[in-house]
TORROVEX-351286 format. One line per 3 residues: number of its first residue (from 0); their letters; for each residue y negated, z negated, x of N, C-alpha, C. Coordinates in nm, 4 decimals, decimal comma. Atoms other than C-alpha are relative to their C-alpha. Layout:
TORROVEX-351286
NUM> a> Y Z X Y Z X Y Z X  ...
This chain:
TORROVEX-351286
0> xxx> 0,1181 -0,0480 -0,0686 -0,1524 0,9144 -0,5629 0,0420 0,1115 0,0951  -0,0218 -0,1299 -0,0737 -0,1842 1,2222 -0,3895 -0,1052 0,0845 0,0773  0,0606 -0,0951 -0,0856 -0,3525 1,5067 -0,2015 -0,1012 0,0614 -0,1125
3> xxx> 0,1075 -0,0959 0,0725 -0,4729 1,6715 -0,5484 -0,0932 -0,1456 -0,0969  0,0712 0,0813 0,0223 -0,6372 1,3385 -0,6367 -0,1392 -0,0913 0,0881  0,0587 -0,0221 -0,1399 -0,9174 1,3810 -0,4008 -0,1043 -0,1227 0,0105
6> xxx> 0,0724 0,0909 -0,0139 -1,1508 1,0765 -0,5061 0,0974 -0,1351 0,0014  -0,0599 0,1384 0,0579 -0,8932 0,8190 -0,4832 0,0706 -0,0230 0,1844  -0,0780 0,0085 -0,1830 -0,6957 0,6875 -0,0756 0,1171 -0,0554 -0,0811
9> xxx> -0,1036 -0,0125 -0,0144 -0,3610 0,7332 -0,0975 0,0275 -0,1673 0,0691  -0,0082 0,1641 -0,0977 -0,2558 0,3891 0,1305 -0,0979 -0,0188 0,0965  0,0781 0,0959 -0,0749 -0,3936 0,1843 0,3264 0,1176 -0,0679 0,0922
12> xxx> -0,0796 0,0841 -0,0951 -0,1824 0,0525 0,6484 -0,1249 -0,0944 0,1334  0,0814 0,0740 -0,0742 -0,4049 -0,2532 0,7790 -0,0012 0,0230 0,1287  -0,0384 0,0323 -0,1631 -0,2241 -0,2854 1,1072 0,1539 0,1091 -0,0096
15> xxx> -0,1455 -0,1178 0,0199 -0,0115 0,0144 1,1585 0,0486 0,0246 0,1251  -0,0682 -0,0378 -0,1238 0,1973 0,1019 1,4470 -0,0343 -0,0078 0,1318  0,0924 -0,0067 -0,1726 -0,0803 0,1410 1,7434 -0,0727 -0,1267 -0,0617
18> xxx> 0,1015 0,1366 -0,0089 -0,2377 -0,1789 1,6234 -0,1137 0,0794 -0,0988  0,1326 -0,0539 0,0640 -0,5170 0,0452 1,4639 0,0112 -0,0153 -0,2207  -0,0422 -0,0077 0,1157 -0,5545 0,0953 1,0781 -0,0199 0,1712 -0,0305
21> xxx> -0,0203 -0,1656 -0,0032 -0,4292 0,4422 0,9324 -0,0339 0,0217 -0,1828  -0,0091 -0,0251 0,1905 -0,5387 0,5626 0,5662 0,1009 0,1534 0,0475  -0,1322 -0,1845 -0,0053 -0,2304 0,8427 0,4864 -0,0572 0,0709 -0,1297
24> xxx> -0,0449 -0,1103 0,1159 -0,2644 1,1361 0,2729 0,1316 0,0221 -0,0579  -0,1243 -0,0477 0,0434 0,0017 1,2034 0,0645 -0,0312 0,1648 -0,0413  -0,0339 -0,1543 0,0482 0,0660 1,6092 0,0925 0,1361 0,0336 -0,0216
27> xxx> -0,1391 -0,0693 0,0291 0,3403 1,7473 -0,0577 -0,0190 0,1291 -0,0801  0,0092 -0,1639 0,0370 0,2230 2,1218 -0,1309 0,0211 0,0803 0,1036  -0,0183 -0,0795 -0,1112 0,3699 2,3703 0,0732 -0,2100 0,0879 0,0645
30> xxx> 0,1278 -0,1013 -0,0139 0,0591 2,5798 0,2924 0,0171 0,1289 0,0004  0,0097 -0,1070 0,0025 0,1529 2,9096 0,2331 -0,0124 0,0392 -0,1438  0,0084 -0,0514 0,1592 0,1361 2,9396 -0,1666 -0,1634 -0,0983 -0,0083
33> xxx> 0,1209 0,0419 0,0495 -0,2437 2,8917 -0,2648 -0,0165 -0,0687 0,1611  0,1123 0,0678 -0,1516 -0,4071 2,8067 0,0956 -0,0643 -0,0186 0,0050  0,1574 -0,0012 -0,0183 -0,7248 2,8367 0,0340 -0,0472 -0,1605 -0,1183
36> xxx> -0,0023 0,1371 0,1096 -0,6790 2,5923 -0,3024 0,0562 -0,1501 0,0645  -0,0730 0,1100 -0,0557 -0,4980 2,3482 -0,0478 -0,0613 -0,0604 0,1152  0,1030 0,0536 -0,0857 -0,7486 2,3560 0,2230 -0,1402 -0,0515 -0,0847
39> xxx> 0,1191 0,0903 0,1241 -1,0486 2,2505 -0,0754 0,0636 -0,1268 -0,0163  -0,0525 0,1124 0,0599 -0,8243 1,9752 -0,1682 0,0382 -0,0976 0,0787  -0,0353 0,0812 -0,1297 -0,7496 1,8580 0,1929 -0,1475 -0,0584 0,0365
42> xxx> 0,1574 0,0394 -0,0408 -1,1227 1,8655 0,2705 -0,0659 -0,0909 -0,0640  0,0927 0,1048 0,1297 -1,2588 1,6841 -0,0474 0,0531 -0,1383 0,0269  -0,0768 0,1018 -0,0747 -1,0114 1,4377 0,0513 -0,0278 -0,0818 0,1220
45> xxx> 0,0723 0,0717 -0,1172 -1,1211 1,3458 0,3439 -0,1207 0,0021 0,0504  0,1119 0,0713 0,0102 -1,4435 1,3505 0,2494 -0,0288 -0,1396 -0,0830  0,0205 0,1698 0,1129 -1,3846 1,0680 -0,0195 0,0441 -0,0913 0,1313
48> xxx> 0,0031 0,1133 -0,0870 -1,2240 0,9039 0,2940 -0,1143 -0,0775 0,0953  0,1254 0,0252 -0,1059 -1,4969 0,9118 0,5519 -0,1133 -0,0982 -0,0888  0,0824 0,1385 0,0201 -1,7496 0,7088 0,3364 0,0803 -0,1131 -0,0510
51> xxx> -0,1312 0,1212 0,0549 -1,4337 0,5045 0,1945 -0,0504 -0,1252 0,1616  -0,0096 0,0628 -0,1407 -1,4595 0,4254 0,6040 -0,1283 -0,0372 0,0090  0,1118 0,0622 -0,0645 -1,8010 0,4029 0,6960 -0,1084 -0,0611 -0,0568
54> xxx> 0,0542 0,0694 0,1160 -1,9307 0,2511 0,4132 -0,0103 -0,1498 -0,0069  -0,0130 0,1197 -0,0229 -1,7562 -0,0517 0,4968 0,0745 -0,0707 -0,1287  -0,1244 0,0607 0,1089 -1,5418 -0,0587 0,2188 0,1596 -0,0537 -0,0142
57> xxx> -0,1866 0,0214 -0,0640 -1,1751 -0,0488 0,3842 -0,1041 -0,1408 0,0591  -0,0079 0,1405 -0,0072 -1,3067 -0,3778 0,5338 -0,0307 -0,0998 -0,0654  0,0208 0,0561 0,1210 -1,3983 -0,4898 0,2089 0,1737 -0,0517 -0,0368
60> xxx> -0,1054 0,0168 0,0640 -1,0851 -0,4376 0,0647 0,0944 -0,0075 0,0881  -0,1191 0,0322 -0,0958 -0,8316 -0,4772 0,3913 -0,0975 -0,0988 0,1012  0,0484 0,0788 -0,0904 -1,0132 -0,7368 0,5717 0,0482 -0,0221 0,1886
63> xxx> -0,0709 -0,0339 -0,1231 -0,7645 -0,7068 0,8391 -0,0389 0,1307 0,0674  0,0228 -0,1233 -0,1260 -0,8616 -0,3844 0,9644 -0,1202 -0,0149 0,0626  0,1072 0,0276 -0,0872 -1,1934 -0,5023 1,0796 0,0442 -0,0477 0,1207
66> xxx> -0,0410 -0,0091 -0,1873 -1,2330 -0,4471 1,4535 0,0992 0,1032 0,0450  -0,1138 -0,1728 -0,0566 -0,9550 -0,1733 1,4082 -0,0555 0,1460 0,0147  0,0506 -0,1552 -0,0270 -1,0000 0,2030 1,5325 0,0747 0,0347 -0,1573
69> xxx> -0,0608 -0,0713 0,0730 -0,9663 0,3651 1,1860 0,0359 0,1839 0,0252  -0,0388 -0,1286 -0,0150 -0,7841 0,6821 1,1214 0,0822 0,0487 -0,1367  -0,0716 -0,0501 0,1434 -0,6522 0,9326 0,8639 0,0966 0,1013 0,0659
72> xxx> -0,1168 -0,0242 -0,0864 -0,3256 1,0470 0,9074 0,0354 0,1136 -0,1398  -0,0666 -0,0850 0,1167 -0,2210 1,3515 0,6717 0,1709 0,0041 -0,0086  -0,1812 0,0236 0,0376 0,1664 1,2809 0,5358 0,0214 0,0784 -0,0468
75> xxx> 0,0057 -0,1321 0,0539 0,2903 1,5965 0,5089 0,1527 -0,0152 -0,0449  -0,1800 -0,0734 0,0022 0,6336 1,7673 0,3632 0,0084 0,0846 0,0259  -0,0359 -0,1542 -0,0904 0,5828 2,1130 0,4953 -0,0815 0,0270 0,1018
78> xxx> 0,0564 -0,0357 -0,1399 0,4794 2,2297 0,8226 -0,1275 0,0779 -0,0171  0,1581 -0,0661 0,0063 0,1526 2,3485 0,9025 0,0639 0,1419 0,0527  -0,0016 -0,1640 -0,0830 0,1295 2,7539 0,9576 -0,1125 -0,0142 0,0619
81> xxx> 0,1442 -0,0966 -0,1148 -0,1017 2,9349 1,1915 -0,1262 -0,0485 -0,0465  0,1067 0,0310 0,0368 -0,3730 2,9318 0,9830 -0,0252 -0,1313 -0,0493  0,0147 0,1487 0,0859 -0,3585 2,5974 0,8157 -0,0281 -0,1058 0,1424
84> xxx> 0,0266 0,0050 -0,0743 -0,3244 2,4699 1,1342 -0,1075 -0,0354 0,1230  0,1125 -0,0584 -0,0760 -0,6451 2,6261 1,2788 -0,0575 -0,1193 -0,0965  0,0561 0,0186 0,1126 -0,7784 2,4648 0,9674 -0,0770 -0,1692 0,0195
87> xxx> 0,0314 0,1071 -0,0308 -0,7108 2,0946 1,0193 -0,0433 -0,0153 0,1078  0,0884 0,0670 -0,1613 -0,8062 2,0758 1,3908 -0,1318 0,0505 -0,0077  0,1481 -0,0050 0,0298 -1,1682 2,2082 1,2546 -0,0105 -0,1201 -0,1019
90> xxx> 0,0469 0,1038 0,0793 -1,1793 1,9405 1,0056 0,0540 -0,0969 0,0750  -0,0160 0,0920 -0,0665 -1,0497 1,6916 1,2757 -0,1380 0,0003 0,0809  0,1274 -0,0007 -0,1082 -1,3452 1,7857 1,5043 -0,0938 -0,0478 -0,1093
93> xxx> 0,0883 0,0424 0,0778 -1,5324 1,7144 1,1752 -0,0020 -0,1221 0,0249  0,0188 0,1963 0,0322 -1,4156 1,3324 1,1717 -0,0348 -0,0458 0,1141  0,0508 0,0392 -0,1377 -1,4378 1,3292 1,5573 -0,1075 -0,0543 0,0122
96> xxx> 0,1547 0,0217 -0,0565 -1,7856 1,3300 1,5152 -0,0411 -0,1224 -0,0975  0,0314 0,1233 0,0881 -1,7869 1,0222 1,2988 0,1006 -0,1247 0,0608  -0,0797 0,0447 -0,0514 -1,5484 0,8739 1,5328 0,1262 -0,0671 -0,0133
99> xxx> -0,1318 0,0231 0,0612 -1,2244 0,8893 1,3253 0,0954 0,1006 0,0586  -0,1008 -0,1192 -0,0101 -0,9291 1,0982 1,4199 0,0765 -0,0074 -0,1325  -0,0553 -0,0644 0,1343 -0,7736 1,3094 1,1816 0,1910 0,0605 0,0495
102> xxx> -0,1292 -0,0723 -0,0763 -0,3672 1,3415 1,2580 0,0840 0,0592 -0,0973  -0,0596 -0,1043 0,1028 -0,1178 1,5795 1,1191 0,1739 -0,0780 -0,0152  -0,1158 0,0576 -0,0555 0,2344 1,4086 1,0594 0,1131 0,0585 -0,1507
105> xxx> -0,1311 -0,0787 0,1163 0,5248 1,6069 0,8572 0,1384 -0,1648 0,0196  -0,1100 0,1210 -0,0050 0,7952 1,3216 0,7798 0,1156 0,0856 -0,0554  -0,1787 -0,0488 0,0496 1,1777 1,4841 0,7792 0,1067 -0,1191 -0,0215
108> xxx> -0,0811 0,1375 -0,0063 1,4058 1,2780 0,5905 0,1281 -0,0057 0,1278  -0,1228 -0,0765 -0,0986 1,7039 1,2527 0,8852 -0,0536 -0,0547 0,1070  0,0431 -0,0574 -0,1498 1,4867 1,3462 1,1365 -0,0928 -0,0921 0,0771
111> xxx> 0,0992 0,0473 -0,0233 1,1846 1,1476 1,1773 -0,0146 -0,1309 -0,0573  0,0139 0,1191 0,1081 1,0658 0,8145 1,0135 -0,1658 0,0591 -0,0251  0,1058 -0,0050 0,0819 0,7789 0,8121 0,7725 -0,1310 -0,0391 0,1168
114> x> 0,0937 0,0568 -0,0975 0,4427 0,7280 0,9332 -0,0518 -0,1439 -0,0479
């Protein structure tokens, strides 16, 4: 599962790290080759999530996250540029207003741990 499989959620972490529950994107397309094809595919994406969420289906199918603050967490492998950037924190203000946050998280093997 992936980023260019835009009707489908990547994971599901019931009870993830802050106590909350996190659906992840899996991205692994750089943003500077095809941007514009990568921001469509980010967006559609987290539009299949948002009614995934408020639908009441993640507490269908994770029972445990009921009562949790959900959130979608994009799992990246390459860094956001400038514009890409700009991009997601307008489609974060999108989920804001549905009262999800939308976070950006690049995982370096080495460097970082996974989210």
């Amino acid at each position: 599962m992936a980023i260019d499989q835009t009707n489908v959620v990547d994971f599901v972490l019931p009870d993830d790290r802050d106590g909350n529950t996190s659906l992840l994107i899996s991205d692994y397309l750089p943003w500077d080759a095809d941007e514009l094809d990568h921001w469509y595919l980010l967006q559609e994406k987290v539009n299949s999530y948002l009614p995934y969420i408020l639908d009441g289906q993640l507490e269908k199918d994770f029972p445990t996250s009921k009562g949790r603050k959900a959130k979608i967490v994009i799992s990246a492998k390459y860094p956001l540029n400038a514009a890409s950037r700009d991009f997601v924190e307008k489609l974060a203000g999108h989920t804001k207003k549905f009262k999800v946050d939308l976070l950006f998280h690049q995982f370096i093997p080495g460097v970082n741990e996974p989210y």
